[in-house]
Every structure is written in C-alpha cells, then in structure tokens.
C-alpha positions in Angstrom: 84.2 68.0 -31.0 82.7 71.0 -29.1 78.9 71.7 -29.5 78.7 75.3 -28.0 75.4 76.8 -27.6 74.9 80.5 -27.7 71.5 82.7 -27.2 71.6 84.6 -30.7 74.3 86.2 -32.8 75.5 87.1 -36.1 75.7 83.5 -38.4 76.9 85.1 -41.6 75.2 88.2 -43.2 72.2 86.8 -40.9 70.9 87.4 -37.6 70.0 84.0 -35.7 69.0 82.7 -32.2 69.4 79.4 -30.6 72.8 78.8 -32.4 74.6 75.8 -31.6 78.2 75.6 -33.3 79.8 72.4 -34.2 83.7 73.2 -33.8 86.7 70.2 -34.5 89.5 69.9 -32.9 91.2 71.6 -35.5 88.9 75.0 -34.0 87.4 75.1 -37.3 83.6 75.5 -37.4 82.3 72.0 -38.8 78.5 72.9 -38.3 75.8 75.7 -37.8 72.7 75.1 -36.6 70.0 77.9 -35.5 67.0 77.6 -34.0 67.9 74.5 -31.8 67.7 74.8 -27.9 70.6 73.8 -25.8 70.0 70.4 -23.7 69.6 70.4 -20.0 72.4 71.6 -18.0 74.4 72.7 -21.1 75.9 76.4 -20.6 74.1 79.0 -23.1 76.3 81.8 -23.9 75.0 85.4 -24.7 75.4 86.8 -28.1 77.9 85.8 -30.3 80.2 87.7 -33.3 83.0 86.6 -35.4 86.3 87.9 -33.7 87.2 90.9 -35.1 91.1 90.9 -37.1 93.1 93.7 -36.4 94.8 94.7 -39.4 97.7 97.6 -38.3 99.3 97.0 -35.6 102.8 98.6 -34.1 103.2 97.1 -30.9 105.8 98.9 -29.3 104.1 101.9 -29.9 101.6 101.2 -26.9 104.6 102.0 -24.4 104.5 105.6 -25.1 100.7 106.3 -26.4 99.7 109.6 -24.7 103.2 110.7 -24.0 103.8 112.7 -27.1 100.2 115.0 -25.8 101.9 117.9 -25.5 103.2 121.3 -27.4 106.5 122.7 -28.2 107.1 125.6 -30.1 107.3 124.5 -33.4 106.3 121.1 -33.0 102.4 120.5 -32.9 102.4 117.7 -35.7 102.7 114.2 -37.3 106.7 115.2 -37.4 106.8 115.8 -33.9 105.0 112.4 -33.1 107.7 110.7 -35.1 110.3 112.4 -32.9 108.6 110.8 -30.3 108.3 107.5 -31.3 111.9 107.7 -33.0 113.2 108.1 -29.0 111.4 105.4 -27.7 112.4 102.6 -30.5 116.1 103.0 -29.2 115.7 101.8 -26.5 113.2 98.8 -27.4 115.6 94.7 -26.9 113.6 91.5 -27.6 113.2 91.2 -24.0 111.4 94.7 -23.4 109.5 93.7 -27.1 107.9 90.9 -25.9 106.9 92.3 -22.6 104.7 95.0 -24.4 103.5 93.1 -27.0 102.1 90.1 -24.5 100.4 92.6 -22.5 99.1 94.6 -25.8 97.6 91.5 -27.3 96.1 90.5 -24.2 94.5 93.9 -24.3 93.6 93.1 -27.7 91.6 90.1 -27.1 89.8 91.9 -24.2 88.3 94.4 -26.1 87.3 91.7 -29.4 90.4 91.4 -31.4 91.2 88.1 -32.3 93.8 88.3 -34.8 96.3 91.3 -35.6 98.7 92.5 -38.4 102.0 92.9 -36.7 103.8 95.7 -39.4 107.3 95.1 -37.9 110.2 97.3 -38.4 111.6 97.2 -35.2 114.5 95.0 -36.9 117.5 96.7 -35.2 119.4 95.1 -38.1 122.3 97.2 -37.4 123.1 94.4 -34.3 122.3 91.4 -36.2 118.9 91.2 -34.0 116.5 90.9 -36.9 115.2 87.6 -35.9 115.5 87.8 -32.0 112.9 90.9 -32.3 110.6 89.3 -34.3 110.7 86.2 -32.4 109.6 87.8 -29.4 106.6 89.2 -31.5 106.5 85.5 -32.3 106.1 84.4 -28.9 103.9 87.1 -27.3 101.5 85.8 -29.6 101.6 82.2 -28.6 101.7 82.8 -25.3 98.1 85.1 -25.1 96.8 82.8 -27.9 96.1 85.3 -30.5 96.5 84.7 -34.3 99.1 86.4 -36.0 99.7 87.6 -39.3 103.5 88.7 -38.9 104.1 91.2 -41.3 108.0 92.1 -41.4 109.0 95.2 -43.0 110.8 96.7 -45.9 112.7 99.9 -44.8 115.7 101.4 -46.9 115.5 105.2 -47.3 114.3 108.0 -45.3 112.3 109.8 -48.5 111.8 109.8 -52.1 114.9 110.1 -54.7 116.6 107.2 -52.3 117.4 109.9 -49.2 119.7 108.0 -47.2 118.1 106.9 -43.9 118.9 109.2 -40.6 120.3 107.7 -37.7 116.9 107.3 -35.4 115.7 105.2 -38.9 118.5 102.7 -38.7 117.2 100.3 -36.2 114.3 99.7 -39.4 116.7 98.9 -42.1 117.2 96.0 -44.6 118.5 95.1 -47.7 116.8 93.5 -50.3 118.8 90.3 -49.5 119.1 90.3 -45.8 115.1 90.9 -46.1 114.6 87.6 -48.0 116.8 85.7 -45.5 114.3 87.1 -42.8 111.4 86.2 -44.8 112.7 82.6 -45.2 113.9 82.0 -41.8 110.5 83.0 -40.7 108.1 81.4 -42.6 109.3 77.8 -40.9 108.4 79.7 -37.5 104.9 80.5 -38.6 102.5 77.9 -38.3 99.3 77.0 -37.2 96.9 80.1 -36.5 100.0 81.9 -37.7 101.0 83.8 -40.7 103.6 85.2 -43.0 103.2 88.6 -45.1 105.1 91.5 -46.2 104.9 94.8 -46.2 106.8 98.0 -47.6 107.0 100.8 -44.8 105.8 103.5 -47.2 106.8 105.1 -50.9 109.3 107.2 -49.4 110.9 104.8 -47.5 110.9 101.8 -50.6 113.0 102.9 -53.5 111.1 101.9 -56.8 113.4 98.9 -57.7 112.8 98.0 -54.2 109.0 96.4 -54.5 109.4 93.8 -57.0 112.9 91.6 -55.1 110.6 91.6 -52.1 107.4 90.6 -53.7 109.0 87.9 -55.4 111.0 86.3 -52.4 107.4 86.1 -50.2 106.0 84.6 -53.5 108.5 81.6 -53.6 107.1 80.8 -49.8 103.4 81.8 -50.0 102.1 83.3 -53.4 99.2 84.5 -51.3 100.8 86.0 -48.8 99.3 88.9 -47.8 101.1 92.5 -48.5 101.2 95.6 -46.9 101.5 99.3 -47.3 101.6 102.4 -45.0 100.3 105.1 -48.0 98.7 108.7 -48.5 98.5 109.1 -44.6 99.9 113.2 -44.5 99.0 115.4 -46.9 102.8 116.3 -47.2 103.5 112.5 -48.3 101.0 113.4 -51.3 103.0 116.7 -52.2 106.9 115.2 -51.9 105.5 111.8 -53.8 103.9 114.5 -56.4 107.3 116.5 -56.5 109.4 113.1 -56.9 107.3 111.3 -59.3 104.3 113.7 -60.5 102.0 111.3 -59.5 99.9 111.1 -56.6 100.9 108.1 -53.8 98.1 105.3 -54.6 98.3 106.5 -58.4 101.9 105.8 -58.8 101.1 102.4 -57.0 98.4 101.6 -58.9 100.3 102.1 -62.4 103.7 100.7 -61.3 102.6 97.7 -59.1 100.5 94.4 -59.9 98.1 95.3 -57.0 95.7 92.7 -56.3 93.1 91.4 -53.3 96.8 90.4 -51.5 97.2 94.1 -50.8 96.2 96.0 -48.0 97.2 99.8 -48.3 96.9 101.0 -44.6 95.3 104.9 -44.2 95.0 105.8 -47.8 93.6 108.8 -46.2 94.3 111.2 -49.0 93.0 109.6 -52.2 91.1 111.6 -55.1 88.3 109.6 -56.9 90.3 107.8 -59.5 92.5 106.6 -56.6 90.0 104.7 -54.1 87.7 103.1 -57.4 90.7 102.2 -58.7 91.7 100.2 -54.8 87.9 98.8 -55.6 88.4 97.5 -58.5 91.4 95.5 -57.9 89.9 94.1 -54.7 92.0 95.6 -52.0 91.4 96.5 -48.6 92.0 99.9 -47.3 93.3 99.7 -43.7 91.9 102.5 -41.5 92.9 103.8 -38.2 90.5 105.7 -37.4 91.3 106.9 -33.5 95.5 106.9 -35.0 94.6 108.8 -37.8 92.4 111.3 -35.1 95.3 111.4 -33.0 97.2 112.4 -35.8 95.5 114.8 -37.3 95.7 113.2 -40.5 92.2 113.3 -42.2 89.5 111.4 -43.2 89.0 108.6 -45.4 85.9 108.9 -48.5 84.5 106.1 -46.7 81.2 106.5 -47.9 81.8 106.6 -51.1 84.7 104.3 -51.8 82.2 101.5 -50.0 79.1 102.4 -52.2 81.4 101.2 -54.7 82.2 98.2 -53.4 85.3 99.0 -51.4 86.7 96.5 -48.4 87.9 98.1 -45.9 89.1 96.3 -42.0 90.4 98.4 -38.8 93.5 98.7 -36.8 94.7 99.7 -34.0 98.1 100.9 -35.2 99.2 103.5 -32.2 97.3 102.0 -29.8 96.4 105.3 -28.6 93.1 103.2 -28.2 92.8 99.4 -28.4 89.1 99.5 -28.8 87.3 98.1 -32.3 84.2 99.0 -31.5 85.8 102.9 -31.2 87.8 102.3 -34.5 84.4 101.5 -36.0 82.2 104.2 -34.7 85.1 106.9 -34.8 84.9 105.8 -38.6 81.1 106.1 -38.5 81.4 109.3 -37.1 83.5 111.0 -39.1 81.4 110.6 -42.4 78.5 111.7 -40.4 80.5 115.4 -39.4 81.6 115.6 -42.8 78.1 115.0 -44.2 75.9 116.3 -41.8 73.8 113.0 -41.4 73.8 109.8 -39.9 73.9 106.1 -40.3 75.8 106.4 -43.0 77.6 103.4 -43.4 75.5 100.9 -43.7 75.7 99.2 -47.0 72.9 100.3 -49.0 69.5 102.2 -48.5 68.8 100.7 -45.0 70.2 98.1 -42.1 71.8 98.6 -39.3 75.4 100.7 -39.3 77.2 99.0 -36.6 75.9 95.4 -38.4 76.8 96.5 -40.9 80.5 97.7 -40.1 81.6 94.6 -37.5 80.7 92.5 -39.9 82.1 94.3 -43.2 85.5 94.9 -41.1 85.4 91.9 -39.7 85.6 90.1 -43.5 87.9 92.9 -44.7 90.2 92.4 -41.8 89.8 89.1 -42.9 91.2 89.1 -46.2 94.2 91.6 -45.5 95.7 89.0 -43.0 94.9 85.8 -44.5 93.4 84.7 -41.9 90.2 82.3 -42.3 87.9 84.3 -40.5 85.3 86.7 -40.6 82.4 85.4 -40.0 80.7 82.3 -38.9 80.3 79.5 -41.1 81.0 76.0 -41.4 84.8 75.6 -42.5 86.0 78.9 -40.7 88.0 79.1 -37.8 86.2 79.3 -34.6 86.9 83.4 -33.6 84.2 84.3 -31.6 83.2 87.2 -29.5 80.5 86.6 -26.9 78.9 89.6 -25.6 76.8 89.6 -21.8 73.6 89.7 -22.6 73.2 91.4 -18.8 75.4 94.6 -19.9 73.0 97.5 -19.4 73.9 98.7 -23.3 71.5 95.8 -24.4 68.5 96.2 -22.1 65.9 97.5 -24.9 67.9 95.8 -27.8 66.7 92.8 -30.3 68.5 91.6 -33.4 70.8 93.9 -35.4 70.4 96.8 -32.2 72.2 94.5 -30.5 75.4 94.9 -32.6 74.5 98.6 -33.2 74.4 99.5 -29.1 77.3 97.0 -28.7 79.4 99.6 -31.5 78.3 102.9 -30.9 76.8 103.3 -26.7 81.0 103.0 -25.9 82.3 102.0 -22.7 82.2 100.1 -20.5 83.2 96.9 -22.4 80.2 94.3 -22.3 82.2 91.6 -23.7 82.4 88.6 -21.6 84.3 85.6 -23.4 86.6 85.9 -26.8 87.7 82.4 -28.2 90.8 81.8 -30.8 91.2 78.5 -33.1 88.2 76.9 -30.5 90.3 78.0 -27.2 88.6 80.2 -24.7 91.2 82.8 -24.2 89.1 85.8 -22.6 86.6 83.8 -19.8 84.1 86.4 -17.8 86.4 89.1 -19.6 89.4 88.0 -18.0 92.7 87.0 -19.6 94.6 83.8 -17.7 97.9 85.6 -17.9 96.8 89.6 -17.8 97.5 90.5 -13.4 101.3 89.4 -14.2 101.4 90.7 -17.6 100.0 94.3 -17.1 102.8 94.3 -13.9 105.5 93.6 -15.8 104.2 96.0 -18.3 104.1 98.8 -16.0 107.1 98.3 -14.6 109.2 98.5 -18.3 107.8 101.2 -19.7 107.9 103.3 -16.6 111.6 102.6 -16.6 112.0 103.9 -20.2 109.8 106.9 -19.7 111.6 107.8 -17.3 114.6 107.6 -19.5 113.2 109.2 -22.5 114.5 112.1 -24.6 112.1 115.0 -24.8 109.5 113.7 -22.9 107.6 116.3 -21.2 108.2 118.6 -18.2 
C-alpha cells in the first residue's frame, strides 16, 4: 500500500487540498482523503490530476510530422498529406515500429498522457506480418509503462461501392477472417493495464457487410470492447458517402449500426444537427484532434453545442504534429471562441472554469472510449496521476480551478513534474527512465528514412 500525499488537486468533479491517496498494489486507488496533512518527513507533491487517455493515436505518423509542410502545384491538401504518409508507411518493419512508438509514448507521458488508443493499420498483411507489427506496438508500450488500448484495424477497400484498394493501401489490408484470427491471437497478449478494441478505418474503406463479422468476433472476446471509427473528417468524405449511399457519414452509421457508449467516432468534424444529438443520445464519444484536424485543414467540430447537450467528447493526438493535451484542449477551446466571437465557452453550463472543466470532461470521455478505468480520482480507479510543480511560473497568482485553467491555456513550457501509470512513477522531475536512449535511437531511424523518402521536399 502507498499513501501519497499531494498539496491540492482535482478529487472528482471537486477541487481539494491536503489529499492523501490510498493506492494497492494492484495501482488501484483504495482511499481518498482531503484535508489531512502529510506526517513529518513524508514527501508532499504539487497538484495532482487524473492522467489524461489519449484516444487517436497513429504512431508511425510521428516520424514524418512536419515533413509534408510544404506546396506543390496542385497539391496543398488532405490528399497530398496522404501521399505523404502513404511513402513513409512502406518502409515502416516491426523493428523501425517499435523504435518510434517507444519514443512517442514516452513523449506522451511527458506531456500528461497516460493511456492511448493505438488505431493500427500498419498490418503489412501482404507479408504475413500482422502480428509482428502489432506486437512491437505491444511492447513499446510495456517498456515506457503506458496503458494501452490496442485498437487493430479493419481496412478492405480504397472508397465507397467496394473500390478495390491501390497499391500504397495494401500494407492496411485484411479480410474479415484473417482480422478475427488477429483479434483472437491478440486478446491473450493484452493484459493487465492493457486492452483490446476494434475499429473500422473509415466508411469508405469498410464495405457495408463488412461491420457486423468484425463486431461480432471482438464480441465473442470482450462484449465491451471498445470500437472505433475514423468518420466525417473532409468535407469530400461527406459528398462521396452522400453520392454512394444518399446519406450523410454519421447518418448512415447511425441508421445501419447498433451504436452504443462502445463507440468512439474519431473527428466527426462535419456533422449537421440531427447527426451529433443523435452521437448524444446513444452515449458515444466524439474523438477530436484538434491540432490534426488544424494541420489538416479539416474544420471544426459544433463543440459547443453538441456538449450543451450532453455530448462526451476525449482528445487525441492522432498525427502527432503536436503531442501536447493541454494544446489539444485549448486548440479545441479556441476554436469555438473564433467561430463565436467569445470566450470561455466550454465550460459546462453558465459558469466554472473552461480548462476544469475540459481536463476533466476529456479526461472521463477519453476514459470511456478506451476502456480504460480512469478519469478521475476516486476510490476503485486506477491510480493515473498527473502532478504538476507548483514552482512553475504559470501558477504564481493561481488558487483552485485557475490552477487547471493556467496549467491548459498559458502553453509552454511544460510545468508537469511527475506522471504515474497503474501506481508506478513513470515520469519523475519530468524525466522518463528510458527517454536519452530512446529519442537517439529515434533520431537516428527516421533520419535514415527521410532521407530515403519519395517526394520529400527540396
């Protein structure tokens, strides 16, 4: 049993000081208690959140974020990005996977995430390598000591109406059956802090008869496995799924699909009003990415409104063009403010504090879409904490909720000072055990594909 005592944090929807947590060796939380004042000689941390879950995440895409910054003739858009990222998969092996991924999630846990949603498709299925790639997710995550939710994922066609896939697409593919074998084989390799999903790349990529084979082979191994969806990101995904079906993206899913509180449906960026209370009133979480989505050019979620109705809604990371939650939140903050012309806008009701009120809101969203049992902290949750240094010049003229808001929206630099997992310190005076050799070995693969890599810039 650990008793840890921390200064003042975030115990639930509550702000508290003099918080001493009671956590097994299990690194669930087995007692609160607030107002009680560390013994002599105990160490009293700073102020203390619940770890935040990052919900989208493509690891591999990290090696190239901020190499596809540049304009061709003809190719200033989402398309081109994809050409991008289609040159750099090809040359991704387990080996060169697991490289990037250990130093992404130790990136991760530096800047407050705690958990991620791995949405893997790099299966390269087409070499029978299925399992060795996501394996090496597998044990990137083990090593740094963050929780995974391991989402494997459904691709089979390059568009609507079952368009056969193109040849930078293959390394993605599966059939329905070799799918379920991977589902199967993995599920005995996820354990612990670890979990098992599924997700479907995308509408255009999932034939219709496609959803209902995979949904029942994760339901014979976890019937609460969590489920995933890449939908409504581009504006032209809304037209060709309108053209193909005559319905709009998270329409069509919504009428043809049991969507429940399993589902997460990542972006959702272009939804009309039916669309996102419709995702409210079944329960599920909408995914956003806000600095991807930015980087993309993709548009901006109805945030506002799809929360006054009682929307959940967690962050990711996706791209990693930024690992940053606090910039996924107040990118997402900011956003509704341009588009309204006000500010704290997302805070929950008539008053509070916005960046309160979104850590902890993504935080128990993020929660949900990885089935993960965390969130917040309370007795019987797992012990994901984020301790913040109280020193940091952000909080100098903060008390309470400011605290959370300056630690969200003043930006860099990062005042965070430990992270725990499951009751393990993993981040200690913002440091990572493993990080000098895993950012050099890092730096040393990716410059070797860059400096391999189809139509990278001159």
């Amino acid at each position: 049993m650990q008793k840890l005592y921390f200064s003042e944090g975030l115990v639930g929807r509550d702000w508290a000081a003099d918080i001493c947590l009671h956590v097994g060796p299990g690194g669930l939380i087995e007692a609160v208690e607030t107002g009680v004042k560390a013994p002599k000689g105990a160490q009293v941390f700073g102020a203390v959140l619940p770890g935040m879950p990052n919900l989208h995440s493509h690891a591999f895409q990290r090696a190239f974020a901020g190499l596809a910054e540049f304009k061709t003739p003809g190719q200033s858009d989402f398309w081109s990005w994809r050409s991008a990222m289609y040159h750099f998969a090809k040359h991704m092996t387990p080996a060169a996977v697991e490289v990037i991924a250990r130093a992404l999630y130790i990136e991760m846990l530096k800047a407050g995430y705690t958990a991620v949603g791995e949405f893997h498709y790099l299966h390269n299925s087409h070499n029978d390598q299925a399992l060795a790639m996501s394996k090496a997710v597998i044990k990137a995550a083990d090593e740094t000591g963050i929780a995974l939710t391991h989402l494997p994922v459904l691709y089979q066609t390059s568009d609507f109406g079952g368009k056969a896939a193109n040849e930078g697409q293959r390394p993605f593919l599966h059939d329905d059956k070799a799918y379920a074998r991977l589902l199967n084989i993995l599920a005995s390799r996820l354990k612990g802090r670890h979990r098992l999903g599924l997700c479907f790349h995308s509408l255009r990529a999932v034939p219709a008869g496609g959803f209902m084979p995979a949904i029942e082979a994760v339901d014979a191994i976890d019937p609460r496995a969590p489920i995933h969806i890449h939908i409504a990101e581009q504006t032209a995904e809304v037209d060709a799924c309108m053209m193909a079906t005559g319905k709009r993206p998270v329409e069509w899913l919504l009428a043809n699909v049991d969507v429940d509180d399993r589902w997460c449906l990542i972006h959702a960026t272009h939804v009309n009003e039916a669309e996102w209370r419709g995702m409210a009133e079944r329960g599920v979480v909408a995914g956003l990415c806000p600095t991807t989505e930015a980087n993309l050019g993709d548009g901006i979620f109805p945030a506002a409104e799809y929360m006054a109705a009682g929307g959940r809604f967690g962050v990711g990371s996706d791209s990693h063009i930024s690992i940053d939650a606090r910039e996924e939140l107040r990118l997402l903050e900011y956003g509704q403010r341009l588009t309204r012309r006000a500010r704290t806008v997302l805070t929950g009701g008539d008053d509070g504090h916005t960046g309160e009120f979104l850590w902890r809101s993504a935080a128990l969203g993020g929660a949900q879409a990885l089935g993960q049992n965390v969130g917040e902290i309370a007795v019987g949750k797992r012990a994901d904490l984020v301790v913040l240094d109280g020193a940091a010049s952000q909080f100098a003229g903060a008390s309470y909720g400011q605290i959370v808001d300056a630690f969200v929206l003043m930006g860099q630099p990062n005042p965070i000072s430990e992270v725990m997992v499951a009751g393990d310190w993993v981040i200690r005076g913002g440091k990572h055990a493993q990080e000098d050799t895993a950012f050099a070995e890092y730096r040393d693969l990716v410059r070797g594909i860059a400096a391999k890599m189809e139509g990278n810039a001159p």
